[in-house]
N, C-alpha and C positions, 0 to 999 in steps of 0.2 A: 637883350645883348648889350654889352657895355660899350661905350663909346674908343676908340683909338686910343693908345698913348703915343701912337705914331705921331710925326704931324702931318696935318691934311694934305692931300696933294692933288687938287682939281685941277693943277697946268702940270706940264713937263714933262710928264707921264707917258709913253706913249704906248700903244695897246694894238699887237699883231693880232691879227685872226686867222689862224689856218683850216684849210677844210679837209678834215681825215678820211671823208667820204662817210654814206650812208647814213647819212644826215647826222654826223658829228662832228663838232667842230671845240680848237683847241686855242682859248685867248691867250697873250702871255703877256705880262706886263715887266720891268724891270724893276724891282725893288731895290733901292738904297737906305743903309741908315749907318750913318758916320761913316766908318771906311769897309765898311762890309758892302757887298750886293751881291744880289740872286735874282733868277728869275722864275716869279712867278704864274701859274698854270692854272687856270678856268676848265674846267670841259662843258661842255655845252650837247646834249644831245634834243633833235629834233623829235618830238613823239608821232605816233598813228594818226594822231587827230593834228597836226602841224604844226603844235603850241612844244614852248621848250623846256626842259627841267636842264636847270644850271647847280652846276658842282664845283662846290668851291671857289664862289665869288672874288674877283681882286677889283681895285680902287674903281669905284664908278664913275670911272673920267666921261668928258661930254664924248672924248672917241669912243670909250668903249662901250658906251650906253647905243651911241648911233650905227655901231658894227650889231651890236646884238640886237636891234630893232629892225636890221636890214634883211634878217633872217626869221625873225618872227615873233610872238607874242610869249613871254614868259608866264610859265606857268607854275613850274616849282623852282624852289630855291632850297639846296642841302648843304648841310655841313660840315664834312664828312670827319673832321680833324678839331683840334684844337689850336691849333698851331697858331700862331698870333698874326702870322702873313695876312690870314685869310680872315681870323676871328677878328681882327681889327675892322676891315670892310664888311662885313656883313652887316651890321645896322646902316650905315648909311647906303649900302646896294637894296638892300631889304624896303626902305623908304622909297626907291625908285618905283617897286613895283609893288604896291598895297595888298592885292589881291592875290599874288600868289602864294601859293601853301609852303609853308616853310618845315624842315625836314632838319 
């Protein structure tokens, strides 16, 4: 996976977590670039065995690494889209977590 043409954004970022129930949960982060912004949407489902398969990763901020570790061990990582929101974070979210299977 290619690296961002974004530019990085490890501060100022900040990363909701809401809990949809039954063990799904919905990150959001705000996106800006120049005078555009949106916000975007992680899901996060818990599995059987307690570990998580994440869809559709956004910015691996130190927050949102330390929300998604408070709920539990990643296990897959998907990518459902191409869309460059997402496609820009996935190699550096993907580097967070070595081990998980990528989708």
């Amino acid at each position: 996976f290619g690296e961002s043409i974004l530019p990085p954004v490890p501060f100022g970022r900040a990363t909701y977590r809401y809990d949809l129930g039954r063990g799904a949960y919905a990150f959001e982060q705000l996106l800006r670039f120049q005078n555009v912004s949106a916000t975007v949407r992680m899901n996060v489902q818990r599995l059987r065995n307690g570990k998580l398969w994440v869809v559709a990763p956004v910015a691996p901020t130190g927050e949102c690494l330390s929300l998604l570790k408070d709920i539990g061990e990643v296990e897959h990582l998907v990518l459902p889209v191409t869309a460059l929101e997402h496609k820009a974070f996935f190699g550096p979210f993907q580097r967070q977590f070595p081990s998980a299977s990528v989708w």
